[in-house]
N, C-alpha and C positions, 0 to 999 in steps of 0.2 A: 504493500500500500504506500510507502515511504517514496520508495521509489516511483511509483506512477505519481504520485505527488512533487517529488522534486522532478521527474522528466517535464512533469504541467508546466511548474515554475519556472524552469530551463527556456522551455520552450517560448514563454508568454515573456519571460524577459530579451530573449534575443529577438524574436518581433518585436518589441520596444526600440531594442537599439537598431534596428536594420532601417524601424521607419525614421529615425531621428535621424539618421547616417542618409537616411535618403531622402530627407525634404528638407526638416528645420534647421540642420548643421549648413548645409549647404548656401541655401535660400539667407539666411543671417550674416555670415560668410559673404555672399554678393552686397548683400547692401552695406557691412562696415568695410568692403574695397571700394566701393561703388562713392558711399559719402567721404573718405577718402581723396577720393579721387577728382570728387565734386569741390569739397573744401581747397585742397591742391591748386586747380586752375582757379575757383577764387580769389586765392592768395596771388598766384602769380598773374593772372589780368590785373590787379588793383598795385603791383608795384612796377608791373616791367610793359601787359599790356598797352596801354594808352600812347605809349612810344610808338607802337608800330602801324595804328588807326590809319588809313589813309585820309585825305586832304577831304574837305566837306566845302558844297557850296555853299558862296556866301551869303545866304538870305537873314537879312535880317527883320524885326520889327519894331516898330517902337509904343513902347508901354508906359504912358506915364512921363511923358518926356524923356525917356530911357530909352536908346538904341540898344536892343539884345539878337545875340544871331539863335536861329532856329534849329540849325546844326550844331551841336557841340562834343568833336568827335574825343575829346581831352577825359569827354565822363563818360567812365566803364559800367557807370549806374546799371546796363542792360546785364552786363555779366552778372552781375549779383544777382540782380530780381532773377533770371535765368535756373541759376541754381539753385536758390530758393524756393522757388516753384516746383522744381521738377523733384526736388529732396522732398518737399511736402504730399504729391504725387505719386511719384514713385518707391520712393523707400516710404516713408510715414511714421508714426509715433515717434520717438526722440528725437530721430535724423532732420524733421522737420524741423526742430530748433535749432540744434546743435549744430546744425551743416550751415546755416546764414550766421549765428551767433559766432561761431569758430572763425568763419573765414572775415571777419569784422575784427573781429578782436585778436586776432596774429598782426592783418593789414594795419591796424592802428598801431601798434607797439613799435613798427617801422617808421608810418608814416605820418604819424597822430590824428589827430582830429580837432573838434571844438566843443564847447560845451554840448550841445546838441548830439552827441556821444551816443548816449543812452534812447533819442527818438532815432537814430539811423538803424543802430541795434534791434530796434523795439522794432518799428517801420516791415526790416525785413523776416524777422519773425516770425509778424503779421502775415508776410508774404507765402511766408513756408505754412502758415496755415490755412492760406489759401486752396494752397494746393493739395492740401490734406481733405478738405471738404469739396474737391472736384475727382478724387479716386476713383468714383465711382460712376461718375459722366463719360461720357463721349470724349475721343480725343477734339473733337471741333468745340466742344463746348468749354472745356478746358483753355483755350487757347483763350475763348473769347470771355472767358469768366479772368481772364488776366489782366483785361484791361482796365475792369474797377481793383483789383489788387492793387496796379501801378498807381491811380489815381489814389485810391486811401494811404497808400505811402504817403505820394505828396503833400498830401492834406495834413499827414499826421506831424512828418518832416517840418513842415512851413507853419505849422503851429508853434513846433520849438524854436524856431526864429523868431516869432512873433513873441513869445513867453521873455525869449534873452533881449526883451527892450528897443529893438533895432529901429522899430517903424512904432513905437508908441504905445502904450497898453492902455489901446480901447479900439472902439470899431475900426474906428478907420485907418487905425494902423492895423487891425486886423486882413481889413479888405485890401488896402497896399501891399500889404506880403504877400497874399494870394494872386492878388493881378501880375505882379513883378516877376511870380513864378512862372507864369503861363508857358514862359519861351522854355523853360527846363523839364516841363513835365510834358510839351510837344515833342520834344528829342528824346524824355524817356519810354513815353508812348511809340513814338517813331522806330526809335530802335530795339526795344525791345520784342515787338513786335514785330519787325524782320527778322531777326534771328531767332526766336523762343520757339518756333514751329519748326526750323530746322534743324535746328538743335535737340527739340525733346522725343523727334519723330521716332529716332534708333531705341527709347526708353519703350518705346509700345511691343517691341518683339523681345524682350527682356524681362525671364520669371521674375519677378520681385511680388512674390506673393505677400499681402500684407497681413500683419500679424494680428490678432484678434485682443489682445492685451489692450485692457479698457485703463488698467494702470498710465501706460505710454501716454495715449490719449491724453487722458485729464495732467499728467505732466508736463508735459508741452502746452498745453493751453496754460494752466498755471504757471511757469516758467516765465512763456509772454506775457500775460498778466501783469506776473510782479517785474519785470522790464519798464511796463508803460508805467506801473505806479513807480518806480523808480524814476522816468523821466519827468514824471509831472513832481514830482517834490522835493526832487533839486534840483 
């Protein structure tokens, strides 16, 4: 009896291990190369990127008695929001944080930043959680559910400009930060939206099955969370 007993156990334990050798090792495996790797050109678009941009015409517009060009090929803003999205997407639960947060806070420690730190942080996040709530969409719809992610960036961004005093703390320094933006959030709309479809297309024939852990989940949105309250109170 012993023995037909441990043969069971035998048995029911190496099908445990055969399935975890053969999905969830694996499949876990892709996504910590994968965000890696995402992090990686992150990093390297936001300190060597922007050097190699090609030449942009020159259109400009004027906002407010402010000449701004339309093109502005110096901001790799698209490479972020890019990765940000497709880590929220396609890997999901922590990757969605940790893969915009990481590649922000290595590129800062080189290149710094400004007060406003913690809303670019926060900003793309947000963006990785964008992508987390379109997993299960369409890839077309996905694409076009990107474009109010780019915009609540900027909103959220152009807020902490406004917070650090710049244009006045009241309306109408509010609405000035906003209008002033236009020409940066038409170049991050512009470009990111060239690239982001051709970029994430290869991510659709790619198992990255997503993990059912409600824990991840509620961490990453928590994580963001406490990001934005961090930006709003200091």
């Amino acid at each position: 009896m012993r023995k037909a007993e441990y043969g069971f156990y035998l048995r029911d334990t190496m099908k445990l291990v055969k399935n975890l050798k053969g999905s969830a090792i694996p499949i876990m495996m892709k996504k910590f190369v994968t965000a890696l790797s995402l992090i990686a050109l992150g990093v390297l678009a936001r300190l060597y990127f922007h050097h190699f941009l090609p030449s942009a015409p020159n259109i400009y517009i004027t906002i407010a008695g402010i000449q701004q060009p339309v093109f502005i090929p110096g901001d790799v803003f698209f490479m972020i929001a890019i990765i940000s999205l497709i880590a929220g997407r396609y890997l999901g639960g922590y990757f969605a944080f940790v893969v915009p947060f990481s590649t922000m806070m290595i590129t800062d420690v080189f290149i710094g930043n400004n007060f406003i730190f913690l809303f670019t942080w926060s900003g793309f996040a947000l963006m990785g959680m964008f992508g987390l709530l379109m997993q299960k969409h369409s890839f077309s719809k996905f694409i076009a559910f990107s474009i109010p992610a780019i915009i609540v960036y900027d909103l959220w961004t152009n807020f902490g400009w406004w917070m650090g005093g710049y244009y006045g703390h009241n309306l109408h320094g509010l609405l000035l930060c906003y209008i002033l933006a236009i020409p940066f959030m038409l170049w991050h709309l512009i470009s990111t939206m060239l690239v982001l479809p051709v970029f994430a297309l290869p991510f659709e024939k790619i198992s990255l099955t997503e993990s059912k852990s409600k824990v991840a989940k509620y961490a990453t949105i928590s994580s963001t969370a406490f990001l934005i309250s961090l930006a709003l109170l200091i």
